[in-house]
C-alpha positions as CSV (number, residue, x, y, z in Angstrom):
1,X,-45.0,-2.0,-22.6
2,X,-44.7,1.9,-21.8
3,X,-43.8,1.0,-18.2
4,X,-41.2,-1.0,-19.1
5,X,-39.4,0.8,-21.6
6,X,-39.9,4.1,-19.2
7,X,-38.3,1.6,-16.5
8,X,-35.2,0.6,-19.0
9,X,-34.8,4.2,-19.8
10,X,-34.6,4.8,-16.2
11,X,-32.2,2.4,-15.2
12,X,-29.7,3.7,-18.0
13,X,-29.9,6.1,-17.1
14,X,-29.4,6.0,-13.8
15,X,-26.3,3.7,-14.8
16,X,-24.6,6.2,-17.2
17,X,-25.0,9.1,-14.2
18,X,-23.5,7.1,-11.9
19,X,-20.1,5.9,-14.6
20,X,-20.3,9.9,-15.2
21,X,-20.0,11.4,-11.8
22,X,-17.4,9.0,-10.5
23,X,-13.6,10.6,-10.7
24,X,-10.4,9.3,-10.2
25,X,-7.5,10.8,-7.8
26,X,-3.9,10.1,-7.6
27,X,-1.7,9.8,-4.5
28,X,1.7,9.8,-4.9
29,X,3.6,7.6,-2.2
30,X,6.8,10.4,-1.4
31,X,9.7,9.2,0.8
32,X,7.9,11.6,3.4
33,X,4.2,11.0,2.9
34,X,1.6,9.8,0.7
35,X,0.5,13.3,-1.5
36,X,-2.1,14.5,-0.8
37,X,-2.7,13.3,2.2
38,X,-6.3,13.6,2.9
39,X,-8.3,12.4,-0.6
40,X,-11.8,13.5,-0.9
41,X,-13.4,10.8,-2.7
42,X,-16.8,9.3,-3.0
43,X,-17.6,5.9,-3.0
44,X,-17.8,4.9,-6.6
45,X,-14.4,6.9,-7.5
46,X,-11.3,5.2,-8.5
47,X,-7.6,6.3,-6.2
48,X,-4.8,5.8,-8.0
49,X,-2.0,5.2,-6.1
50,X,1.3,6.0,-7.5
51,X,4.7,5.0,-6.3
52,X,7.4,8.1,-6.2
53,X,10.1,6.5,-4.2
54,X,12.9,4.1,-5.5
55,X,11.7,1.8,-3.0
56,X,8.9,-1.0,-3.2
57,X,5.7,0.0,-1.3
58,X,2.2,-0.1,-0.7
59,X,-0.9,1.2,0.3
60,X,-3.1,-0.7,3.0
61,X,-5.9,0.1,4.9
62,X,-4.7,0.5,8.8
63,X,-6.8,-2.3,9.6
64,X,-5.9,-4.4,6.5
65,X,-9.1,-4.7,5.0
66,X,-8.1,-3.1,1.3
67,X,-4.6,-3.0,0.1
68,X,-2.9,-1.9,-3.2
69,X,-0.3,-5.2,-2.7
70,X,3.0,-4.0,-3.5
71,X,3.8,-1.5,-5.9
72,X,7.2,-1.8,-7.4
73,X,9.1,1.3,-8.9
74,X,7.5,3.3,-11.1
75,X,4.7,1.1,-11.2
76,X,0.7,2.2,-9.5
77,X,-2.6,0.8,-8.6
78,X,-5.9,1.5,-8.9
79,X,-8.4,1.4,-5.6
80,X,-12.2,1.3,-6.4
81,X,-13.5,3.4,-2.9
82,X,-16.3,1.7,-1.3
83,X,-19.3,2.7,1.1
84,X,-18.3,1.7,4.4
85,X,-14.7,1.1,3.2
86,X,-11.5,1.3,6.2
87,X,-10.6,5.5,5.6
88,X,-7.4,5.3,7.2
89,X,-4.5,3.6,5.3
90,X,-0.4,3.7,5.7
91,X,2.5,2.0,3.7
92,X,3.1,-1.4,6.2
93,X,5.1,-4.1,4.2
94,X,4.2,-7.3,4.6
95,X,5.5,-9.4,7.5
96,X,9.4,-10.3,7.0
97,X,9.6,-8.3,4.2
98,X,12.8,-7.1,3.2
99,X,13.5,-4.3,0.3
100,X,15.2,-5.5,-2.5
101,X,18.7,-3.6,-3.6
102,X,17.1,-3.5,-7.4
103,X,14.7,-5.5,-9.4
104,X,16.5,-8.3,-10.3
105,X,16.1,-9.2,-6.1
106,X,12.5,-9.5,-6.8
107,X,11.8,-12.8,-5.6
108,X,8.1,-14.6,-6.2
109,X,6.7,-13.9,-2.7
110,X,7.3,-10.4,-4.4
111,X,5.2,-11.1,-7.2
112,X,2.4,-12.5,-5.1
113,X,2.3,-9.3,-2.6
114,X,2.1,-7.4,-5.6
115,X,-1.4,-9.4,-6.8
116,X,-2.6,-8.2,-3.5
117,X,-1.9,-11.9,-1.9
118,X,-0.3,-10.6,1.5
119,X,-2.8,-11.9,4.7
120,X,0.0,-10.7,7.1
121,X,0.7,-6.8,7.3
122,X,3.3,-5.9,9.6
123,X,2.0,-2.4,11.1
124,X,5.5,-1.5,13.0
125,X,6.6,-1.0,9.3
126,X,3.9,1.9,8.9
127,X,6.1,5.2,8.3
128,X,3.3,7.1,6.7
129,X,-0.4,7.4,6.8
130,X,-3.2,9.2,4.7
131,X,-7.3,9.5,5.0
132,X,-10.2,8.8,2.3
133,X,-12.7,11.6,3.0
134,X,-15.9,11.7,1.8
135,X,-18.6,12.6,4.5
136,X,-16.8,16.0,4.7
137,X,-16.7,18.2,1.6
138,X,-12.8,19.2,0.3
139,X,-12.2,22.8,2.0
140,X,-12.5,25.5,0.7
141,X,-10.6,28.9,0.2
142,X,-9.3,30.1,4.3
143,X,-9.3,34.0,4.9
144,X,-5.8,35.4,6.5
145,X,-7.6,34.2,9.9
146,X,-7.5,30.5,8.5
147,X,-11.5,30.9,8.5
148,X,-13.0,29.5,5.8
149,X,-14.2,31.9,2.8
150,X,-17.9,30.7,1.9
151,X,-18.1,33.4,-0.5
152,X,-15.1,34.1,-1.9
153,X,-14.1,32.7,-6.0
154,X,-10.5,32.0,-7.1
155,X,-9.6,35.1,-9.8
156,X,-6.6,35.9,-11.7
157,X,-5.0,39.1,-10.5
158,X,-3.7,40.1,-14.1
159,X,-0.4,39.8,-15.7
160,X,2.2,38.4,-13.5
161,X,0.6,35.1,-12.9
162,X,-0.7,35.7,-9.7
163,X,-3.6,34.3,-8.7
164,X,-6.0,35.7,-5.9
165,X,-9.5,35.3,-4.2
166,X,-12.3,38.2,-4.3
167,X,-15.2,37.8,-2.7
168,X,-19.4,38.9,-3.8
């Protein structure tokens, strides 16, 4: 009877570590880029992906294997990141898609690549791309060489706002 309670406690534990230390990000899809551009993530965290542009786009995996489905103006979607999951992603449109002028173009093959119902990406459409990164730890402060600082802290340099680095 200990053994098993011990084991629950365990597992709950376990459990509510795991919903604690997952985080979410946001990209913002730019009409030059997604923003940032490399997102350190782990698997477990959440990537919302947020549209910027007054044009309909999207977020898939270069090798189509995740995708947001379309994501109309001023609208986002969420991307659950997964061990093993495709890293590389751009902003392909489905094949024969064309942009609508506004919203009331929208047609139901819309609506369905939206819900993530696309099979056919067409890659020639790909104007921008980004990277999942989780194998390599987000970088850290660069000294006026560009070398990274493994000692340094961010610190406030007073009054004005600025904002500096010091090092121990």
């Amino acid at each position: 009877m200990r053994r098993t309670i011990l084991a629950a406690t365990s597992i709950v534990a376990g459990l509510a570590a795991t919903a604690v230390s997952a985080a979410e990000h946001e990209v913002v899809i730019l009409g030059d880029g997604f923003f940032p551009e490399i997102v350190h993530a782990d698997p477990g965290d959440t990537i919302r992906f947020v549209n910027g542009v007054d044009l309909v786009t999207a977020a898939t995996a270069t090798d189509e294997s995740w995708s947001t489905g379309l994501i109309f103006l001023n609208q986002e979607k969420v991307v659950t990141v997964t061990e093993g999951m495709t890293k590389t992603f751009d902003d392909r449109m489905p094949v024969g898609f064309v942009q609508p002028a506004d919203e009331s173009d929208i047609g139901e093959d819309d609506l369905a690549a939206s819900e993530e119902e696309v099979e056919d990406w067409d890659e020639t459409t790909a104007e921008l791309s980004g990277t999942i990164e989780w194998e390599t730890a987000a970088p850290i402060l660069l000294d006026e060489n560009g070398q990274p600082m493994t000692d340094a802290y961010v610190v406030d340099a007073g009054d004005d706002g600025d904002v500096g680095t010091a090092t121990q």
